[in-house]
N, C-alpha and C positions, 0 to 999 in steps of 0.2 A: 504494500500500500504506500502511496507515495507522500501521505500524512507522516510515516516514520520518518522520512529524511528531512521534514522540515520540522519535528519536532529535535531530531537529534541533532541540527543546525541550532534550534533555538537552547540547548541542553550547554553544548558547545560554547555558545554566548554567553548564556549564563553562568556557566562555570569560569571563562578562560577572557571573556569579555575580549577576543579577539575585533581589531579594528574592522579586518575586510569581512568579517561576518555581520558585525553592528551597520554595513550598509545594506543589508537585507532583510532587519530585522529592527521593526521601529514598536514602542512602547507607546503607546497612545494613552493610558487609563491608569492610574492606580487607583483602588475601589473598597479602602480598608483591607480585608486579608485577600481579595482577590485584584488581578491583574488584566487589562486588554492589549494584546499584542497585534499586527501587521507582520506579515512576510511577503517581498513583492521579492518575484526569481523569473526576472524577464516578464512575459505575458501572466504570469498565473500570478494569481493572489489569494492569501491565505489568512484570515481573521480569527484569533480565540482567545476567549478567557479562562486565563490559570490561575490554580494556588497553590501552595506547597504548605504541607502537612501543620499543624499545628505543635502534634503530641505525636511519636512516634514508637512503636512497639516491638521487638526489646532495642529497649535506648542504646544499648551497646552496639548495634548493627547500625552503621550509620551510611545513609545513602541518600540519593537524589529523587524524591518522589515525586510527581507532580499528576493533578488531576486539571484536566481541559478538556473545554467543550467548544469545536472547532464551523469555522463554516467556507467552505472551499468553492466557490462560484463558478469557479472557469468548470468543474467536474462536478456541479447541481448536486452538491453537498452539503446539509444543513445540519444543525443540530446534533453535531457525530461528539458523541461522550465519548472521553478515551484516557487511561490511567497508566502510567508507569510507576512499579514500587522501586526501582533504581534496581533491580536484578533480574534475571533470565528466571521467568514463574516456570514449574513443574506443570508436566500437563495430566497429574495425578488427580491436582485439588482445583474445587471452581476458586475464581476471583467471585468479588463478592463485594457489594456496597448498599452499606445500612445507614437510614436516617428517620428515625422514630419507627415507627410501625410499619414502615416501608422498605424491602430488599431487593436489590435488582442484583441479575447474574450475568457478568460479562460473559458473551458467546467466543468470542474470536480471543485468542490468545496466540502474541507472536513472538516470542522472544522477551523483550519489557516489555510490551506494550499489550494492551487489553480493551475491546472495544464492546458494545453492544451492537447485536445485529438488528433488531427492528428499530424503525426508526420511530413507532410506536412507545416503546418503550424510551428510548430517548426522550422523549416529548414528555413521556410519566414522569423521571426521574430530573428532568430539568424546574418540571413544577414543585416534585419534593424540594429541589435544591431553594426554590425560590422561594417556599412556604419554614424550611427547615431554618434551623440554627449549626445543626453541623450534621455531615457525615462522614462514615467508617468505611473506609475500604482494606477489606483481607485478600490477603494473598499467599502464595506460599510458594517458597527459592523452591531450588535443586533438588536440595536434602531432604525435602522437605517439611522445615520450620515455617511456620505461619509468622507472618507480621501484620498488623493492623495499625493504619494512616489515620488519624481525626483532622478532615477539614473543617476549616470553620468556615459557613457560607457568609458572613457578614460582609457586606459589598459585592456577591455573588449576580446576582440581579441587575444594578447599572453594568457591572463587567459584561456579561453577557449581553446586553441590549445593546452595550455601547458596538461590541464586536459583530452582534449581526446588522446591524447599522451600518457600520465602516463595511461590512461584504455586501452590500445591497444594490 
């Protein structure tokens, strides 16, 4: 999926804050614990709002997590929920994200990355995001040990508006 490469470009930025990557990759939003990002690479353009963990489970394992909700125009892409816990998930155990009484189950798992297939579902889980205060996403590495991410959706809402906005 060609969403990986432009997340793992934005991973790269955000780690390493290289120069010639930060011209592809423009910040538009800070939104309390959520973010609106731009990735323009030639013709395509690529909109989403991120955040990265809160509270991380076990603290000792420490890595690059991040949850976004992407919208890809040039490929009539909307709405595409998508989660990295920072390591290659086991294709043993489901991923998994809980927020009150509500659980959705990422289908697609590729390496880090983890997505929902219906886009039904998407649309459910963005409303949780928007009605919630935080959610849980588990996972589980190699070995398979579970870890569990707490977002906190606080600015969740403008982030997202702002970034399907900017893909319109």
């Amino acid at each position: 999926m060609s969403i990986i490469r432009y997340v793992i470009i934005l991973l790269l930025f955000l780690t390493f804050n290289n120069q010639a990557i930060a011209e592809e990759v423009k910040k538009i939003g800070k939104f309390k614990d959520w973010e609106t990002m731009i990735i323009k690479n030639n013709s395509k353009l690529v909109c989403f709002a991120q955040s990265k963990p809160v509270l991380q489970s076990p603290k000792s394992y420490k890595r690059e997590a991040r949850l976004f909700v992407s919208f890809r125009p040039n490929e009539k892409i909307t709405n595409e929920i998508n989660i990295t816990s920072g390591y290659k998930f086991n294709n043993e155990n489901s991923v998994t994200a809980k927020s009150g009484k509500h659980k959705y189950k990422f289908d697609i798992v590729q390496e880090n990355f983890a997505w929902l297939a219906d886009n039904k579902m998407e649309k459910k889980m963005i409303n949780t995001m928007k009605k919630g205060s935080r959610i849980m996403v588990s996972g589980y590495n190699q070995e398979g040990s579970q870890t569990i991410d707490h977002y906190s959706l606080l600015g969740f809402t403008k982030a997202y508006n702002t970034a399907k906005k900017s893909c319109s």
